[in-house]
C-alpha positions as CSV (number, residue, x, y, z in Angstrom):
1,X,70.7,77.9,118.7
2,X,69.3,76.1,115.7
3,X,70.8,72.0,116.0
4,X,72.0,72.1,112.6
5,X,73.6,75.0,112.9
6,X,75.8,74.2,115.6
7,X,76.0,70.7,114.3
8,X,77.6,73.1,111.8
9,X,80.0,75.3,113.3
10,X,81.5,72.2,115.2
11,X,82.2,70.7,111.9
12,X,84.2,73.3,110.7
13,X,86.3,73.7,113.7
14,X,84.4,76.3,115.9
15,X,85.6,74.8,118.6
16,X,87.0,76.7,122.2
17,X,91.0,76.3,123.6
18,X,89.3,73.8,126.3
19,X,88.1,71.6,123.5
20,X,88.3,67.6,124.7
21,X,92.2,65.9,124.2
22,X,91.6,63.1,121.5
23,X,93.6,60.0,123.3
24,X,95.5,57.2,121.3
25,X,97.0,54.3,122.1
26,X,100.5,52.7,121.3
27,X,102.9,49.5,121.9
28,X,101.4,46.9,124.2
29,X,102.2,45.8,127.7
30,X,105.0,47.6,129.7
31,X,105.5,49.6,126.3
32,X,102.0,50.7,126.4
33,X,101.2,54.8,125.7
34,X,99.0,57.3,124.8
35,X,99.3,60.2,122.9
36,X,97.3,63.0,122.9
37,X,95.9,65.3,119.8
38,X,93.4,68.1,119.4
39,X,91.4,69.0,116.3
40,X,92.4,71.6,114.1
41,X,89.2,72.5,112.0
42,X,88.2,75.8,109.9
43,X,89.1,74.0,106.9
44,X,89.9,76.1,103.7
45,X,90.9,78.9,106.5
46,X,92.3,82.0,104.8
47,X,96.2,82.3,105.4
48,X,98.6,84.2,107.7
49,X,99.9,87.1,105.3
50,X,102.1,88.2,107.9
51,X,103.4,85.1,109.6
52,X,106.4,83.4,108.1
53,X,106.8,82.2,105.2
54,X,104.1,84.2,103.5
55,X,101.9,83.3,102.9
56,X,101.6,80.9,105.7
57,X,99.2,78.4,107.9
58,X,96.2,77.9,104.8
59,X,94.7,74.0,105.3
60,X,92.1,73.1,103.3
61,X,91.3,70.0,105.8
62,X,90.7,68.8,108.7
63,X,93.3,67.5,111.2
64,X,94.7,66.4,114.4
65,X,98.2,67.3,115.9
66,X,99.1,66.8,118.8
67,X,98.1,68.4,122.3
68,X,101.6,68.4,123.6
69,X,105.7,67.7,121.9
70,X,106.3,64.0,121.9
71,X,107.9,62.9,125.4
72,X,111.1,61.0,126.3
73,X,108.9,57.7,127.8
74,X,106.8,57.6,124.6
75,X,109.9,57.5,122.3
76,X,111.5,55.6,124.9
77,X,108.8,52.8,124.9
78,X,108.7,52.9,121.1
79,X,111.8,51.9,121.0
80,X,111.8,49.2,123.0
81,X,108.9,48.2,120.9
82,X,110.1,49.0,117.7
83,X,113.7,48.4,117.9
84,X,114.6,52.3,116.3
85,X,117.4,52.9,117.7
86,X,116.8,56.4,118.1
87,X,118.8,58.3,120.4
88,X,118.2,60.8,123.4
89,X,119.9,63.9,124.4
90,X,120.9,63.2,127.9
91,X,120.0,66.1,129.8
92,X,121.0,65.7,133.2
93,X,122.5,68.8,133.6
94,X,119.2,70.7,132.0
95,X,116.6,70.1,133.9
96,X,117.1,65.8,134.4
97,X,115.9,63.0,132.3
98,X,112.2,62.8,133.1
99,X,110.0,60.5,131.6
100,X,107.6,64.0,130.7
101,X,110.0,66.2,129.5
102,X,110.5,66.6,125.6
103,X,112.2,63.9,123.6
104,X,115.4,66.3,121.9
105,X,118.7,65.5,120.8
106,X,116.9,63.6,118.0
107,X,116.9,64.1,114.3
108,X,114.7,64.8,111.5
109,X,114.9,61.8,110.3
110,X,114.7,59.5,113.9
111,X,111.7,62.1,114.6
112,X,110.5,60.6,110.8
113,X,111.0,56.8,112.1
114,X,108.8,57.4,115.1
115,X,106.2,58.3,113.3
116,X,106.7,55.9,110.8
117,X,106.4,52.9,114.0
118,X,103.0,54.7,115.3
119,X,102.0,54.0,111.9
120,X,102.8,50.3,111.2
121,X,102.6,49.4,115.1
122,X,98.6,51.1,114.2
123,X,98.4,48.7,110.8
124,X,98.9,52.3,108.9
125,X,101.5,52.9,105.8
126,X,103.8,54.8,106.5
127,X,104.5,58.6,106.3
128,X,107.9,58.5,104.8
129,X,110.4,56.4,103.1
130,X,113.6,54.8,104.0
131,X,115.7,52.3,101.8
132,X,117.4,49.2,103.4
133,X,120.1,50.8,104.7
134,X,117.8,53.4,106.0
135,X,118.0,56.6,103.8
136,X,115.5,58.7,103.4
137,X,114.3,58.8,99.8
138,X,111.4,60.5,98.2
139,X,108.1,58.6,96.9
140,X,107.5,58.1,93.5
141,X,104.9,58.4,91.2
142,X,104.9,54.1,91.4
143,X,104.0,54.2,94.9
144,X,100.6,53.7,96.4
145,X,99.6,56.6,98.4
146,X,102.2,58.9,96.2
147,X,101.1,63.1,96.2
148,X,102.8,65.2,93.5
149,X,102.6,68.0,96.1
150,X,104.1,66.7,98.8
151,X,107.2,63.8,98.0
152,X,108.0,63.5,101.6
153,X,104.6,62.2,102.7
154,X,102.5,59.2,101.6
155,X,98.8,60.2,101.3
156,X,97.6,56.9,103.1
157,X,99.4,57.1,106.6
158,X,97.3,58.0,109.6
159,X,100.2,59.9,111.5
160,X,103.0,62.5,110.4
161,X,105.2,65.7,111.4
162,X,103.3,68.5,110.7
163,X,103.7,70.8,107.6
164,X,105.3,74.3,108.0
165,X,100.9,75.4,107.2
166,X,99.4,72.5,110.0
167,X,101.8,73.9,112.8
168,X,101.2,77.4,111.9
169,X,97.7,77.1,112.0
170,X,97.6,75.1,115.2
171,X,99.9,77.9,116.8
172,X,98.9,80.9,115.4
173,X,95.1,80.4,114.3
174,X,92.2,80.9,115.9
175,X,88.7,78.6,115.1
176,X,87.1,81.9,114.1
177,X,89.7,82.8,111.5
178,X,91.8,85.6,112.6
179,X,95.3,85.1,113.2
180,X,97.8,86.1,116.6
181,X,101.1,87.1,116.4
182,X,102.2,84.8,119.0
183,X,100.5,80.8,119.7
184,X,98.7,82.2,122.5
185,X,95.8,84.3,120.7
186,X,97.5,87.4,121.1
187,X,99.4,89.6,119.4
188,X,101.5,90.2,122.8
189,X,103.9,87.9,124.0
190,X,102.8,85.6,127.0
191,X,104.0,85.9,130.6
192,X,107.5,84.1,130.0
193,X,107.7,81.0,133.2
194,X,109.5,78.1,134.1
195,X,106.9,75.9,134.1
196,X,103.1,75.6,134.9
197,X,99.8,75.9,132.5
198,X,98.6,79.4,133.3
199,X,96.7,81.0,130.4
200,X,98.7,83.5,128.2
201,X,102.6,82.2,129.6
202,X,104.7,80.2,128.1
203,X,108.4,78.6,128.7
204,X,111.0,80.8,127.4
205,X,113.6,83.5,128.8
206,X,115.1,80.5,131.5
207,X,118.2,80.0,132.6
208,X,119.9,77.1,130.5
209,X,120.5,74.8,133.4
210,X,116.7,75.2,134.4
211,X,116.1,72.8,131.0
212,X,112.4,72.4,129.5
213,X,109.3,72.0,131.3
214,X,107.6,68.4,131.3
215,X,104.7,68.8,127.8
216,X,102.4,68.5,130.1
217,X,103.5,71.7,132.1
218,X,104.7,74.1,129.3
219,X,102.9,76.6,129.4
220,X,99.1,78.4,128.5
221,X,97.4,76.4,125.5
222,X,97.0,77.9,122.1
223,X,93.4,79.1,120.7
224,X,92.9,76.0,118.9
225,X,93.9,73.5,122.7
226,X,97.7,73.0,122.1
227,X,100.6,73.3,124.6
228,X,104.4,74.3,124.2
229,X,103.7,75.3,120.4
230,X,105.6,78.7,121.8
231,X,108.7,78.1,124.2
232,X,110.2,75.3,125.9
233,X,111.5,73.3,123.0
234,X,111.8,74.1,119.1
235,X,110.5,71.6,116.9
236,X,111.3,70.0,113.9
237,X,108.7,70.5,111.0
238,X,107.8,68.3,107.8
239,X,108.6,71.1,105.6
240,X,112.0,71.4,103.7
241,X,113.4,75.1,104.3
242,X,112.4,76.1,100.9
243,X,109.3,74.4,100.8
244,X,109.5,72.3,97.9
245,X,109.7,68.6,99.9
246,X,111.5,67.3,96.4
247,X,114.6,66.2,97.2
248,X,116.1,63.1,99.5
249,X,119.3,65.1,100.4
250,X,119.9,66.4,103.6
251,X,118.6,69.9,103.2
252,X,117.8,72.0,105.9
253,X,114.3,71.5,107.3
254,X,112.3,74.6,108.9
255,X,112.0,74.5,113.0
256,X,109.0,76.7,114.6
257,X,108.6,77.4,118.5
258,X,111.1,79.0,120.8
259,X,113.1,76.9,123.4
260,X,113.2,77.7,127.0
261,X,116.8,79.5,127.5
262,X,115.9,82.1,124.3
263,X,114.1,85.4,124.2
264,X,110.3,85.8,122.6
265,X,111.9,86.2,119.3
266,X,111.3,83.1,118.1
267,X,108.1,82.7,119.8
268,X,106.2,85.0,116.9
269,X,104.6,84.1,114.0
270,X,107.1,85.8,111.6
271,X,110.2,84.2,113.2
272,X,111.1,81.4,111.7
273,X,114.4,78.6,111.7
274,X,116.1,75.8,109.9
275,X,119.0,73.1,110.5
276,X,120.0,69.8,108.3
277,X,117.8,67.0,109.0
278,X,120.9,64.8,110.4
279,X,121.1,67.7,113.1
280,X,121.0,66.9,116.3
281,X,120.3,69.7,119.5
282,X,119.5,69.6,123.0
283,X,116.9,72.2,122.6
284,X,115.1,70.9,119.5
285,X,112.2,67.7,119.9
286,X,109.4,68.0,117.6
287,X,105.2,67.0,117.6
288,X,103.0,64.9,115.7
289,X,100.0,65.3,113.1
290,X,97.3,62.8,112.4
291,X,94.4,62.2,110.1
292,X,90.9,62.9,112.2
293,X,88.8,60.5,113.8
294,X,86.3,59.4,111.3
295,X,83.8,60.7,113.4
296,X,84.6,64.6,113.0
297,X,84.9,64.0,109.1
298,X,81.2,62.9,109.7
299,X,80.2,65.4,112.0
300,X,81.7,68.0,109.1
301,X,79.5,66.4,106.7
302,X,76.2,66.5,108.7
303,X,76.8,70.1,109.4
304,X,77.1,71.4,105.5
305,X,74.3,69.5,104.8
306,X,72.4,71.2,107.6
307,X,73.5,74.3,106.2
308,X,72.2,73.1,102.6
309,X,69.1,72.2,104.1
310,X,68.4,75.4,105.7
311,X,69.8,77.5,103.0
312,X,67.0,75.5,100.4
313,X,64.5,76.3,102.8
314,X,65.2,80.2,102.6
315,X,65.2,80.1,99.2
């Protein structure tokens, strides 16, 4: 195959479910840990007209989320850090406390402080805003980084949750284009399991004592290299349930995956589910988005001006 041209199809996102994890750092010392995030590429993809809402899962950029739902230890660590003061469900009695198993019981908001910390504690503004006494508030257009679009999120900070479209596409896409009815490149529902990383399973349709898997064991990874995006634990999304992201009250905000004690219901792209962002559930933890490493935005440019190049020369 020509260099450029699959200089070219890696830039825009050609890349296979066993694509290489993308590992960050956080905290220092004892409260030292990594995260990891896969790149979601195809940008300008077209959307999901039968996923939920509709149209649905449409990015026109490249971006990171993360490989697996944010652990217990790493929100743990950060706050011993960062001094959040967010709160874990304790759930001995579904399936123990774990260091690896998904950080739930926590809020829309707590899961919007944590990403806030991986931000500053990275020298990064921050995705969203809190006042002194810690209430979420909305930029404005005074603010540096401000997007007219999007009210929750400052344009400048490196890590966020994902939008209702990043999940979506991270779940239900596919780096050729086409689009699965369930986050496991099918249109069938995957082989539901306790645990493990089989292709095509996922954790659902469990007992409720049995609890989530660890991330790292939740299942069969997505086309695009994610795990847990269907089953083991809902998660909480950027998106307000109506999509409009433009107002600070506590309005519902839209939850994707299923959880392990439920059915495949909500394990398909046109289910979809919301609870007020001061909620707080035992089944609900959420994942994290990020801005690419500059490297991929450079490989994305090398390979459209290979394609220039070799269009020119056809011409």
């Amino acid at each position: 195959m020509n260099k450029l041209l699959l200089l070219s199809l890696m830039a825009l996102g050609y890349q296979s479910a066993s694509a290489t994890s993308l590992l960050e750092t956080f905290g220092s010392g004892a409260n030292a840990f990594t995260m990891d995030f896969v790149t979601i590429g195809n940008p300008g993809n077209v959307a999901d007209t039968t996923g939920n809402p509709y149209p649905v899962g449409a990015v026109g950029y490249i971006y990171n989320i993360g490989k697996y739902e944010v652990s217990r230890d790493q929100v743990d660590k950060a706050n011993s850090e960062g001094n959040l003061g967010i709160r874990l469900a304790d759930m001995t009695n579904y399936g123990g406390n774990g260091l690896l198993k998904p950080a739930t019981g926590i809020t829309w908001y707590e899961a919007a402080k944590f990403v806030n910390w991986l931000n500053t504690s990275s020298g990064s503004t921050v995705a969203y805003k809190f006042d002194g006494s810690g209430s979420f508030q909305l930029w404005s257009s005074t603010d540096t980084g401000y997007n007219a679009n999007n009210l929750f999120r400052n344009s400048l900070a490196k890590y966020w949750l994902p939008s209702i479209d990043e999940w979506h596409k991270g779940a239900y896409g596919n780096p050729n284009g086409n689009w699965s009815n369930f986050p496991n490149g099918s249109d069938s529902a995957p082989t539901p399991v306790a645990s493990g990383t089989d292709p095509n399973t996922a954790v659902y349709a469990q007992s409720y004592d049995a609890g989530p898997a660890d991330i790292n064991n939740a299942g069969g990874l997505s086309a695009y290299g994610t795990m847990g995006q269907g089953g083991n634990v809902m998660e909480w999304i950027e998106t307000a349930n109506d999509g409009s992201n433009d107002s600070a009250d506590e309005l519902p905000r839209k939850l994707r995956s299923g959880a392990w004690p439920y059915d495949d219901f909500l394990l398909n792209a046109s289910s979809s589910y919301h609870y007020g962002a001061s909620s707080m559930y035992d089944f609900v933890g959420f994942r994290v988005a990020s801005v690419p490493e500059p490297s991929a935005l450079s490989l994305l440019a090398v390979g459209l001006s290979g394609l220039a190049m070799m269009r020119r020369r056809r011409s």
